[in-house]
C-alpha positions in Angstrom: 95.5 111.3 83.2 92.3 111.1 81.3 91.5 107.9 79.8 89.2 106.6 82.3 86.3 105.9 80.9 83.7 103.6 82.5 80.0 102.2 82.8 77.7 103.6 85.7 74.5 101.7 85.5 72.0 103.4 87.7 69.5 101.4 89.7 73.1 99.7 90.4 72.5 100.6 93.9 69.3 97.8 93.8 71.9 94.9 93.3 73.1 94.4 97.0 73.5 92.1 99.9 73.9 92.7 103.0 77.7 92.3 103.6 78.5 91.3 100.4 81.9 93.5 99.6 80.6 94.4 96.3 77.9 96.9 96.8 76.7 100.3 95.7 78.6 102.6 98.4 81.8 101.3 96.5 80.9 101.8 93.4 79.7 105.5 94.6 83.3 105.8 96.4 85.2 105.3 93.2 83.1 107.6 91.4 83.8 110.0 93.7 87.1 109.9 94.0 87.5 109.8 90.4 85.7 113.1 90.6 87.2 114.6 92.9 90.9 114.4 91.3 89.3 115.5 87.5 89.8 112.1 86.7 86.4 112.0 85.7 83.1 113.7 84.5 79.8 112.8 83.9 80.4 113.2 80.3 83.1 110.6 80.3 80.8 108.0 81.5 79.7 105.4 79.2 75.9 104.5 79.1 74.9 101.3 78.9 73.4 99.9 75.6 70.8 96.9 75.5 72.6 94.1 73.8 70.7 91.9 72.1 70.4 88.1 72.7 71.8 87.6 69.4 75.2 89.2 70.1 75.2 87.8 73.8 75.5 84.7 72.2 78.5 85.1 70.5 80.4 84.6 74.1 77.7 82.6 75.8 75.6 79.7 74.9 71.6 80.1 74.6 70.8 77.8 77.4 73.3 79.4 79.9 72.0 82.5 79.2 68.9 81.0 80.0 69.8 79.4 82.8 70.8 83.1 84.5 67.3 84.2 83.3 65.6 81.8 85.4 67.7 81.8 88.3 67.5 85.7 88.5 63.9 85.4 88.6 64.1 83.2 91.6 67.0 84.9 92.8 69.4 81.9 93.3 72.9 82.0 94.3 75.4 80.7 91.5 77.8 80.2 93.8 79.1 80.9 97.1 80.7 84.9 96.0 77.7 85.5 93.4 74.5 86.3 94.1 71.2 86.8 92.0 68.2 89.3 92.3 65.2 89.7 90.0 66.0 92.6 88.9 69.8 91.7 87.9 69.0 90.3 84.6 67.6 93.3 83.6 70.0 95.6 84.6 72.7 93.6 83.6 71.4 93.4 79.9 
């Protein structure tokens, strides 16, 4: 089996909280495992592009998009599963 392919942002491991199931060390764990059976290399990994706001809002509306600008600078929860840092907007893009 071979056609895994996937992104790996790094600095991925800067978007936690604290018991929050998604988090870094998972992320790391599938990697790993993915590894570990030659299901996966480092060249198979896809890197993340910047996408321009232009094409972002072909699926999302300007102001919702600036809506998660904002409240990623403040860091505000969206809802009760999701979470924002500062730095997410930018690593998300």
């Amino acid at each position: 089996m071979k056609d895994i392919v996937y992104f790996y942002p790094k600095r991925h491991e800067e978007h936690f909280e604290e018991g929050h199931p998604e988090r870094s060390e998972r992320v790391e764990a599938i990697r790993h495992s993915l590894e570990e059976v030659s299901w996966s290399t480092e060249s198979d990994l896809l890197k993340p592009i910047s996408v321009p706001t232009d094409t972002l809002t072909k699926v999302h509306d300007l102001e919702y998009l600036e809506v998660l600008k904002k409240d990623s600078s403040m860091g505000i929860r969206l809802d009760v599963d999701t979470y924002t840092t500062d730095d997410i907007w930018k690593l998300a893009l």
